[in-house]
FITOR-933176 format. One record per atom (N, C-alpha, C): residue number from 1; residue in one letter; atom name; x, y, z. Coordinates in Angstrom, 2 decimals, m for minus. Atoms other than C-alpha are relative to their C-alpha. Layout:
<sites>
<site><i>NUM</i><aa>A</aa><at>CA</at><c1>X</c1><c2>Y</c2><c3>Z</c3></site>
...
</sites>
This chain:
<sites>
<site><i>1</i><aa>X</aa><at>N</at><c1>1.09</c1><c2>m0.94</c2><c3>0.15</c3></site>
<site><i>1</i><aa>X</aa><at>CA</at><c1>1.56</c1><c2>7.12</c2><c3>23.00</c3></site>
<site><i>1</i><aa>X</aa><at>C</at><c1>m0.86</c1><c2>m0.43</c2><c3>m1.20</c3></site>
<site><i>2</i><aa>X</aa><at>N</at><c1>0.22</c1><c2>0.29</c2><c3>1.24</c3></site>
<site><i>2</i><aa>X</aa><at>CA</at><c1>m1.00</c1><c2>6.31</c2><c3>20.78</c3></site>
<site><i>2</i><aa>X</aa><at>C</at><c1>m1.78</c1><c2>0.98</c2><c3>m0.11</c3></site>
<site><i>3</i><aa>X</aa><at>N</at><c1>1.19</c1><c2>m0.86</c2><c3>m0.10</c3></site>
<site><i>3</i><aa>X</aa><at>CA</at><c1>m3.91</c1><c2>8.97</c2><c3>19.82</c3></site>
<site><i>3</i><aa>X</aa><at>C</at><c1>0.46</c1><c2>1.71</c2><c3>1.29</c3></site>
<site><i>4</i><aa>X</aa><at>N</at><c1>m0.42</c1><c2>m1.23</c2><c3>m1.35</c3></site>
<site><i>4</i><aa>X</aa><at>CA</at><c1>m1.73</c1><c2>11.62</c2><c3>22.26</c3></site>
<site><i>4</i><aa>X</aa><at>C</at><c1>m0.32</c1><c2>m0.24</c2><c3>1.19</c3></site>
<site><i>5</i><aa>X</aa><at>N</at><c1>0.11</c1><c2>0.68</c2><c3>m1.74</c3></site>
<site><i>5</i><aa>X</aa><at>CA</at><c1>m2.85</c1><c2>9.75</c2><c3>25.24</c3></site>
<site><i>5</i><aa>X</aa><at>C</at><c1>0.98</c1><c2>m0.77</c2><c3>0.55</c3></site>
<site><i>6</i><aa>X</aa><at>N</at><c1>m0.46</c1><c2>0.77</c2><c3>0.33</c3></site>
<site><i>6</i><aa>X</aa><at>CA</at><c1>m0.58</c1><c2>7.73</c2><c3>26.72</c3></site>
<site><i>6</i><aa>X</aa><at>C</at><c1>m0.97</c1><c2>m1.18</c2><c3>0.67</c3></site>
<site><i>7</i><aa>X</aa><at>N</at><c1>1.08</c1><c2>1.56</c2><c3>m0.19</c3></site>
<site><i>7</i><aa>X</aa><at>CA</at><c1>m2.31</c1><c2>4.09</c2><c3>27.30</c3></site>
<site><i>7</i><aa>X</aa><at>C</at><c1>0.75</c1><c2>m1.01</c2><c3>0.23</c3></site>
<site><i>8</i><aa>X</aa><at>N</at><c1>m0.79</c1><c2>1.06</c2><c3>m0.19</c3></site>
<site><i>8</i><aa>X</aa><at>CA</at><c1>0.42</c1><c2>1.57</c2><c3>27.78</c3></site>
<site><i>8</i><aa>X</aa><at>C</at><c1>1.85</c1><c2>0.72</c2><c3>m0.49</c3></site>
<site><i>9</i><aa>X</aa><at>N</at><c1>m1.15</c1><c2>m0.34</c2><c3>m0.71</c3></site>
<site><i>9</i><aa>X</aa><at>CA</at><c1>3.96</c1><c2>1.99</c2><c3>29.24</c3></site>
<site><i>9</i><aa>X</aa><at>C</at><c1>0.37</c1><c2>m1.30</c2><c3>0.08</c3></site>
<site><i>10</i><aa>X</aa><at>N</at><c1>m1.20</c1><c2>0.83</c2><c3>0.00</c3></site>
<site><i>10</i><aa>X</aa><at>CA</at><c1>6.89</c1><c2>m0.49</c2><c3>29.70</c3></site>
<site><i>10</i><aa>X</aa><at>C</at><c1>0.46</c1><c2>m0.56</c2><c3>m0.98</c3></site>
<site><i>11</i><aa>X</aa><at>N</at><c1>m0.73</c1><c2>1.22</c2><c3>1.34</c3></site>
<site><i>11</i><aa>X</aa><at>CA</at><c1>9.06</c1><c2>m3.19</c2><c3>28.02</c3></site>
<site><i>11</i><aa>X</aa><at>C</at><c1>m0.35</c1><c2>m0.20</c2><c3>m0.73</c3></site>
<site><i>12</i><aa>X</aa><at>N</at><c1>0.80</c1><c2>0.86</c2><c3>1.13</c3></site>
<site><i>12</i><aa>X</aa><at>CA</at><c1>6.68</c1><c2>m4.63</c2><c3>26.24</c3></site>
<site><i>12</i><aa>X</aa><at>C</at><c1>m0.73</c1><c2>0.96</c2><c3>m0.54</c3></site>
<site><i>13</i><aa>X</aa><at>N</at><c1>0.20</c1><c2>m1.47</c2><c3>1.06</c3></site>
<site><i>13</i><aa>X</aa><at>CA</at><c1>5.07</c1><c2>m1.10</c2><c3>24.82</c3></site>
<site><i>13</i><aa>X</aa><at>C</at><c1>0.63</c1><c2>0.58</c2><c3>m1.00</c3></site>
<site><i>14</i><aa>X</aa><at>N</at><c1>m1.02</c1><c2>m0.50</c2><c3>1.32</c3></site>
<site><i>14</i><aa>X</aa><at>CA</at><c1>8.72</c1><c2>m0.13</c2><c3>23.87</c3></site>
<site><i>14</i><aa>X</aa><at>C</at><c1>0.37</c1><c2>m1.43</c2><c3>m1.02</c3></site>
<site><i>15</i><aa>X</aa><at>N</at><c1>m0.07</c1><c2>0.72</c2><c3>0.93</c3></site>
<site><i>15</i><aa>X</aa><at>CA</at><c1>9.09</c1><c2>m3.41</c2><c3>22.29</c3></site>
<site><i>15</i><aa>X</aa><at>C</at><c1>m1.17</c1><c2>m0.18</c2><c3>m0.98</c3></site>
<site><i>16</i><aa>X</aa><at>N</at><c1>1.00</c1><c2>m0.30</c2><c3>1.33</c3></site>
<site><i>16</i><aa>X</aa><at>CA</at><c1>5.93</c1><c2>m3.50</c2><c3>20.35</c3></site>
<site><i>16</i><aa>X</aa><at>C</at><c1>0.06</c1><c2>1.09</c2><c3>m0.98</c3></site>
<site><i>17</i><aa>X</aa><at>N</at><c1>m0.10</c1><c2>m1.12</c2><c3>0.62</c3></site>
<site><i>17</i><aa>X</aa><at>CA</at><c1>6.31</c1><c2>m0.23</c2><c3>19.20</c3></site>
<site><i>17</i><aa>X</aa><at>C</at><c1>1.16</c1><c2>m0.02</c2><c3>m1.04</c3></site>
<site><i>18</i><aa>X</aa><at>N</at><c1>m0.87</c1><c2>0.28</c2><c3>0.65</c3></site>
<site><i>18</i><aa>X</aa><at>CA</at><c1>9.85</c1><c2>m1.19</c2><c3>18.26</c3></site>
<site><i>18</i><aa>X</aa><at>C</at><c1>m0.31</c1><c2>m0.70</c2><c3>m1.64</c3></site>
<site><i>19</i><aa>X</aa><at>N</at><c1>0.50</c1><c2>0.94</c2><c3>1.02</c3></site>
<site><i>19</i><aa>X</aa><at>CA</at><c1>8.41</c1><c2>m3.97</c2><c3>15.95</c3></site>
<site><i>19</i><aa>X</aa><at>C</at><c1>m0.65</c1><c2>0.90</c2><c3>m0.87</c3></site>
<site><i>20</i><aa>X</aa><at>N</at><c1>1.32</c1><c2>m0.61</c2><c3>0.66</c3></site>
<site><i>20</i><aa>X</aa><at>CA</at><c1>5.28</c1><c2>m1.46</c2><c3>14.81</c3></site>
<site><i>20</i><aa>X</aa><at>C</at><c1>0.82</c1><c2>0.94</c2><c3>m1.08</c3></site>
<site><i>21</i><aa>X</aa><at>N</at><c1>m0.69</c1><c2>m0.77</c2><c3>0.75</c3></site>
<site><i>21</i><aa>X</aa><at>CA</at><c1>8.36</c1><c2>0.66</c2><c3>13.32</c3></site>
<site><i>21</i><aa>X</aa><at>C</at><c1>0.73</c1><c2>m0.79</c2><c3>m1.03</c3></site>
<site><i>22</i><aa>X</aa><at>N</at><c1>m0.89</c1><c2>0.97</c2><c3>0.98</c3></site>
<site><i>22</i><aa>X</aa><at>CA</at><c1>10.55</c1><c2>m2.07</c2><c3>11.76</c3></site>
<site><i>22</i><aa>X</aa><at>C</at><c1>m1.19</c1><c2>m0.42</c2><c3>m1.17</c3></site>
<site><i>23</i><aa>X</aa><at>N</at><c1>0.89</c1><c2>0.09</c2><c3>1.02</c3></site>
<site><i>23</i><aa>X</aa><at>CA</at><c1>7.33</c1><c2>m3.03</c2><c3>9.79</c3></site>
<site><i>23</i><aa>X</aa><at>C</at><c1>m0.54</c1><c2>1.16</c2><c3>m0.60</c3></site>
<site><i>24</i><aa>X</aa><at>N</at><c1>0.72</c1><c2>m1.44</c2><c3>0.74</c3></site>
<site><i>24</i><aa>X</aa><at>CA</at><c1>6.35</c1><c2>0.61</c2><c3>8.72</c3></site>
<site><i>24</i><aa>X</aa><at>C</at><c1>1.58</c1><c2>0.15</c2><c3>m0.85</c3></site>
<site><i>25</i><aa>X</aa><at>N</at><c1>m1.55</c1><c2>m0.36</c2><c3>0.91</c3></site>
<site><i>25</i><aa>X</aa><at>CA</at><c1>9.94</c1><c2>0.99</c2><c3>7.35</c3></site>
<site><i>25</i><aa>X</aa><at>C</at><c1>m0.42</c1><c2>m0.85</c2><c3>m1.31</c3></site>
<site><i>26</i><aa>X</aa><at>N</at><c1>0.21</c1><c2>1.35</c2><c3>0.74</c3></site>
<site><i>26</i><aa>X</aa><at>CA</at><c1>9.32</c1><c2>m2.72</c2><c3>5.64</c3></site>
<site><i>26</i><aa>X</aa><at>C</at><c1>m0.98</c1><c2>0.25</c2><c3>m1.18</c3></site>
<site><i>27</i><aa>X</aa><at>N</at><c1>1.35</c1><c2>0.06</c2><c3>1.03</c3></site>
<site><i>27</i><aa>X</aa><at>CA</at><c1>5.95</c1><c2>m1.95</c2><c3>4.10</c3></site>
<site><i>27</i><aa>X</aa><at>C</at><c1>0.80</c1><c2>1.50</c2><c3>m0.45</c3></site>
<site><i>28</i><aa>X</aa><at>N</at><c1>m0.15</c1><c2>m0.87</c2><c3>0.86</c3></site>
<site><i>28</i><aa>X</aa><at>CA</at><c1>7.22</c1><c2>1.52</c2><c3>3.03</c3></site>
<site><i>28</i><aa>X</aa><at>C</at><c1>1.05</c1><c2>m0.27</c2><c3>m1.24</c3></site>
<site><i>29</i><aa>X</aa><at>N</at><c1>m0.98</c1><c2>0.32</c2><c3>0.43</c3></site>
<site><i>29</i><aa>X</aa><at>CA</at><c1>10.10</c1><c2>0.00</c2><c3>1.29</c3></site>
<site><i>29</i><aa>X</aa><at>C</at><c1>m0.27</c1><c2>m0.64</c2><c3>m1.03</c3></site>
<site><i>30</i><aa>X</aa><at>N</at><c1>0.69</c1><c2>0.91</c2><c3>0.96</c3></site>
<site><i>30</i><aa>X</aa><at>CA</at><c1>8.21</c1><c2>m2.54</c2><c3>m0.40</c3></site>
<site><i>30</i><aa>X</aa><at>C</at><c1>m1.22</c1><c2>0.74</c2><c3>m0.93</c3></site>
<site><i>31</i><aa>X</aa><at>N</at><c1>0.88</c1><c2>m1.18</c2><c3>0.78</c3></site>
<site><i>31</i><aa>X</aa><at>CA</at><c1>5.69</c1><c2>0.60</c2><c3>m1.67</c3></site>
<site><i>31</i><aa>X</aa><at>C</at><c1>0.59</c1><c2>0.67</c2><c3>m0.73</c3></site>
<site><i>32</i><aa>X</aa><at>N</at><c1>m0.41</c1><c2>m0.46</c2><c3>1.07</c3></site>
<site><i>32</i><aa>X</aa><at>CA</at><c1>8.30</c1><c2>2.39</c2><c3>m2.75</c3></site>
<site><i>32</i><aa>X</aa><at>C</at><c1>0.57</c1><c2>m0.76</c2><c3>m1.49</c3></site>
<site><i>33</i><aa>X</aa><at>N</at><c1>m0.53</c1><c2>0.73</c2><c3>0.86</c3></site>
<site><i>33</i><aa>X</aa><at>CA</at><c1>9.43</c1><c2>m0.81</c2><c3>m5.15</c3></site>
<site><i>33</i><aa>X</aa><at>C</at><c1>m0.92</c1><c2>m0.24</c2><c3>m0.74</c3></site>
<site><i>34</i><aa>X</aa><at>N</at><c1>1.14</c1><c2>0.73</c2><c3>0.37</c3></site>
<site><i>34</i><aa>X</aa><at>CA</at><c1>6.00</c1><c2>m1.51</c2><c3>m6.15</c3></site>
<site><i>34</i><aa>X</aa><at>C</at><c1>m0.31</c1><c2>1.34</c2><c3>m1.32</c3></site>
<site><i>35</i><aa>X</aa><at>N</at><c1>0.47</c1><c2>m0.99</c2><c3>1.10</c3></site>
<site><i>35</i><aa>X</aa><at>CA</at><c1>4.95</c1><c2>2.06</c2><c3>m7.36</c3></site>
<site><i>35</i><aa>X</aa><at>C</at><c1>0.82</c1><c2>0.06</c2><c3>m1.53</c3></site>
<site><i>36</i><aa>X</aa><at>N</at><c1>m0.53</c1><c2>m0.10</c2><c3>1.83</c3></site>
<site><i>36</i><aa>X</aa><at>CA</at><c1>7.26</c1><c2>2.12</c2><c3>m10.49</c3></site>
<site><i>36</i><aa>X</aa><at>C</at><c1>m0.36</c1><c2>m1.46</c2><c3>m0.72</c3></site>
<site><i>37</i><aa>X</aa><at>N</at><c1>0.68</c1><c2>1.06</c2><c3>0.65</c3></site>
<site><i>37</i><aa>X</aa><at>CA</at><c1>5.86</c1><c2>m1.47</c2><c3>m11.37</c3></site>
<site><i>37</i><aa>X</aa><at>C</at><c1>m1.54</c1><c2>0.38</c2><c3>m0.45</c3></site>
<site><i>38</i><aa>X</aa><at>N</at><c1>1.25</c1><c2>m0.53</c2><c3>0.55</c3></site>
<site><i>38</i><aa>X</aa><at>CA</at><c1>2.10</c1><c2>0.05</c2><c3>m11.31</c3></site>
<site><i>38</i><aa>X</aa><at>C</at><c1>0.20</c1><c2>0.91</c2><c3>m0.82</c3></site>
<site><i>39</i><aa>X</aa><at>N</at><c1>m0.20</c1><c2>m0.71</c2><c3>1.31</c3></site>
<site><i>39</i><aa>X</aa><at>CA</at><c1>3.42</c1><c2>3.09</c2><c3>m13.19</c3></site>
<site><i>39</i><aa>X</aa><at>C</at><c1>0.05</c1><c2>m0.40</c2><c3>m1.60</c3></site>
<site><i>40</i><aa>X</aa><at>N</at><c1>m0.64</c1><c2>0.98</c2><c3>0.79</c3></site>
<site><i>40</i><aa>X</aa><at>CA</at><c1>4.89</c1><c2>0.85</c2><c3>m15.40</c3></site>
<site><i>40</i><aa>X</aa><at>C</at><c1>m1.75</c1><c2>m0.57</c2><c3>m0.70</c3></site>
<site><i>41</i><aa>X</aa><at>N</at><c1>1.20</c1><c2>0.78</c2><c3>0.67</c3></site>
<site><i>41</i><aa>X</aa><at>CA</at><c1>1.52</c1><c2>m1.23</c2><c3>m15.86</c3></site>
<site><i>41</i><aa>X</aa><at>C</at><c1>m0.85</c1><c2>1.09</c2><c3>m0.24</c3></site>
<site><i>42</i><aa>X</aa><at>N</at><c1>1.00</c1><c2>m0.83</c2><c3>0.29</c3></site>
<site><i>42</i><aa>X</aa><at>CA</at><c1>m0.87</c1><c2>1.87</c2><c3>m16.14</c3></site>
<site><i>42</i><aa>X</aa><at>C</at><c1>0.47</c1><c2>0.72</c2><c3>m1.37</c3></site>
<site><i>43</i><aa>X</aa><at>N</at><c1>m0.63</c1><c2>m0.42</c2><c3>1.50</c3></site>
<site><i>43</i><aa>X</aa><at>CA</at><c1>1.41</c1><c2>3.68</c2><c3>m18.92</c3></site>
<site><i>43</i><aa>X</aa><at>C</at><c1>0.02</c1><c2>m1.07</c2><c3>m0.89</c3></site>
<site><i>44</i><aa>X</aa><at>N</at><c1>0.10</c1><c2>1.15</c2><c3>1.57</c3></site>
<site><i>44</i><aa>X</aa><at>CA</at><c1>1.05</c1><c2>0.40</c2><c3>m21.15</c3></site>
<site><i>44</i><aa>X</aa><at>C</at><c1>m1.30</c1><c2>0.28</c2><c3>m0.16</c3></site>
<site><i>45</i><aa>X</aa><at>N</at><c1>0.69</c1><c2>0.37</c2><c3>0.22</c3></site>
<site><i>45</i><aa>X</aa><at>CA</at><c1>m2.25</c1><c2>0.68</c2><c3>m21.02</c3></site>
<site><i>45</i><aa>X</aa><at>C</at><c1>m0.50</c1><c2>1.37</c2><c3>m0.53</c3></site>
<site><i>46</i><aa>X</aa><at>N</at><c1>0.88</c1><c2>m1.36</c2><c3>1.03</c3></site>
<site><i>46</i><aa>X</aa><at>CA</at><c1>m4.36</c1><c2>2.86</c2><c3>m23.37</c3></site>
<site><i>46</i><aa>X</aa><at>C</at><c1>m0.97</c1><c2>1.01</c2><c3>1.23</c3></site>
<site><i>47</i><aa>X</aa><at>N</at><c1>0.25</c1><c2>m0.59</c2><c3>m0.79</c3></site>
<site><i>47</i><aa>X</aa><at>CA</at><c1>m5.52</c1><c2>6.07</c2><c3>m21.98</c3></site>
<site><i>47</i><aa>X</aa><at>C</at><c1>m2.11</c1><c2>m0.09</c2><c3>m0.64</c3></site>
<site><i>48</i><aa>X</aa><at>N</at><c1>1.24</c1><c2>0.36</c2><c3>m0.17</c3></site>
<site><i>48</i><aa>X</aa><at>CA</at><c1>m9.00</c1><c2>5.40</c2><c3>m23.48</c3></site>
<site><i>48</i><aa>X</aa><at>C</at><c1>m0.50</c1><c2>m1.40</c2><c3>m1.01</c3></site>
<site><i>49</i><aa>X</aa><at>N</at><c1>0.29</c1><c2>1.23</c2><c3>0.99</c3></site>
<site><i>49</i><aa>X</aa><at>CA</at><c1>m11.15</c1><c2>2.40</c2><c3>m24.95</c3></site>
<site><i>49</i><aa>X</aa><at>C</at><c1>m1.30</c1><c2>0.20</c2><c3>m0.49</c3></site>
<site><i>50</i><aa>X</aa><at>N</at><c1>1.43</c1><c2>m0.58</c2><c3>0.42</c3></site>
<site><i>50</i><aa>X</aa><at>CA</at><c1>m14.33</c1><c2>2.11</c2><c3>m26.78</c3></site>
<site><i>50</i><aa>X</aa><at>C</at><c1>m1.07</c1><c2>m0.60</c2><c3>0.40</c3></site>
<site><i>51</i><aa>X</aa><at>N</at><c1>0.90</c1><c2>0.19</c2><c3>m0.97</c3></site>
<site><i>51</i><aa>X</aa><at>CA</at><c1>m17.40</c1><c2>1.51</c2><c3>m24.94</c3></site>
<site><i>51</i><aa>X</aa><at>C</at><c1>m0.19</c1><c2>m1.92</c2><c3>m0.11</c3></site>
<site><i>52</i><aa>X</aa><at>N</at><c1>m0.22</c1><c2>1.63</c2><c3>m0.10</c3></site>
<site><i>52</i><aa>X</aa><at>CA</at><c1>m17.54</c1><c2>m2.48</c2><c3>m26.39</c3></site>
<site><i>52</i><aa>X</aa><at>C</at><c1>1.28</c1><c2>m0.35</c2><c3>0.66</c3></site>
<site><i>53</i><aa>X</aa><at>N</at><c1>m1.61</c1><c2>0.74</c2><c3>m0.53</c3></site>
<site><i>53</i><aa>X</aa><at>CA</at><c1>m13.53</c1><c2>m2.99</c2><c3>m25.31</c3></site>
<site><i>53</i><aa>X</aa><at>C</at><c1>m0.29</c1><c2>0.10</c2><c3>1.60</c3></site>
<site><i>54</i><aa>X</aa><at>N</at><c1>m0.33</c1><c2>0.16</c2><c3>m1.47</c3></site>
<site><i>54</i><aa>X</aa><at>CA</at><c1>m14.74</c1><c2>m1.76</c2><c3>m21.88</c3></site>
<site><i>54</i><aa>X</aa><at>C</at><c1>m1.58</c1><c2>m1.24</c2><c3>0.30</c3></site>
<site><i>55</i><aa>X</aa><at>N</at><c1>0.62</c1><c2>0.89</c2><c3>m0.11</c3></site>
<site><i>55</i><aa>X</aa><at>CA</at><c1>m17.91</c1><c2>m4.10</c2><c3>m22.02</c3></site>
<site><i>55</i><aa>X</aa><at>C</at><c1>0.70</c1><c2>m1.69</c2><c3>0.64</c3></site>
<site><i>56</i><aa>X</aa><at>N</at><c1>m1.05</c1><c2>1.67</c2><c3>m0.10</c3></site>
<site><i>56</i><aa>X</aa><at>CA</at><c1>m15.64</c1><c2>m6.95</c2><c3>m22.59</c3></site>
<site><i>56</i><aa>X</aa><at>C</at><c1>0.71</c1><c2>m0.38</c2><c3>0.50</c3></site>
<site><i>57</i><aa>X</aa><at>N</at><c1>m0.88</c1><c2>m0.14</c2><c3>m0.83</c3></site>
<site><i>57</i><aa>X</aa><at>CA</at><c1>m13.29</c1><c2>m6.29</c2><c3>m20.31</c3></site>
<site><i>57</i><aa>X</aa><at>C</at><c1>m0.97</c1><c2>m0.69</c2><c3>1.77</c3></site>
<site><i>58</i><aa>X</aa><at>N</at><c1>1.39</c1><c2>0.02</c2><c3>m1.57</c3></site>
<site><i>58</i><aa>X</aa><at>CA</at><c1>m16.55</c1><c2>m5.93</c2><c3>m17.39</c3></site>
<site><i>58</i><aa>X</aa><at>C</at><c1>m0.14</c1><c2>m0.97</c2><c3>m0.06</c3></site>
<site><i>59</i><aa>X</aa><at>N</at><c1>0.94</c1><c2>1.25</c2><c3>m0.21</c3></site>
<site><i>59</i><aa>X</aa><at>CA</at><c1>m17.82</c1><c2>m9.34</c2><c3>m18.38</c3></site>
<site><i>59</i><aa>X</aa><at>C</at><c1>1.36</c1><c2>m0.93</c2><c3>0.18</c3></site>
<site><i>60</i><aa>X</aa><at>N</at><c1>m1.19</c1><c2>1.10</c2><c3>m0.53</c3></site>
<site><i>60</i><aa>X</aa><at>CA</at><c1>m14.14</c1><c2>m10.87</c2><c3>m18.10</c3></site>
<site><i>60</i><aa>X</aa><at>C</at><c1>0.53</c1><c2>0.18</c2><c3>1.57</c3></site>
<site><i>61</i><aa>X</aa><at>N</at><c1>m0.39</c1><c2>m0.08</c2><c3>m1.32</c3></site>
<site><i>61</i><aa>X</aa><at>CA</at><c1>m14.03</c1><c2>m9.73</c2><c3>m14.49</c3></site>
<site><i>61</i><aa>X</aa><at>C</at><c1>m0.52</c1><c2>m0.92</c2><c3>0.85</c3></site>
</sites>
């Protein structure tokens, strides 16, 4: 089923679908490992800067 319609039926539906789940597990798994690394990098970083630090920052992008 995809959108509450259904649109494609058999083997090869339930096997795609199969797959479409094993990778939603995968990527959620790998999101939940990630977020405490960005936490991680946003809490080092100062909650404000002064209008030259963010200049200098803009022109190193």
């Amino acid at each position: 089923m995809i959108g509450g319609d259904r649109v494609w039926v058999g083997k090869n539906a339930r096997a795609w679908h199969r797959e479409l789940q094993g990778r939603h597990k995968k990527l959620g798994e790998q999101v939940d490992r990630l977020l405490p690394v960005v936490d991680a990098a946003i809490r080092g970083e100062p909650e404000k800067v002064s209008p030259s630090e963010a200049r200098a920052f803009n022109k190193g992008m």
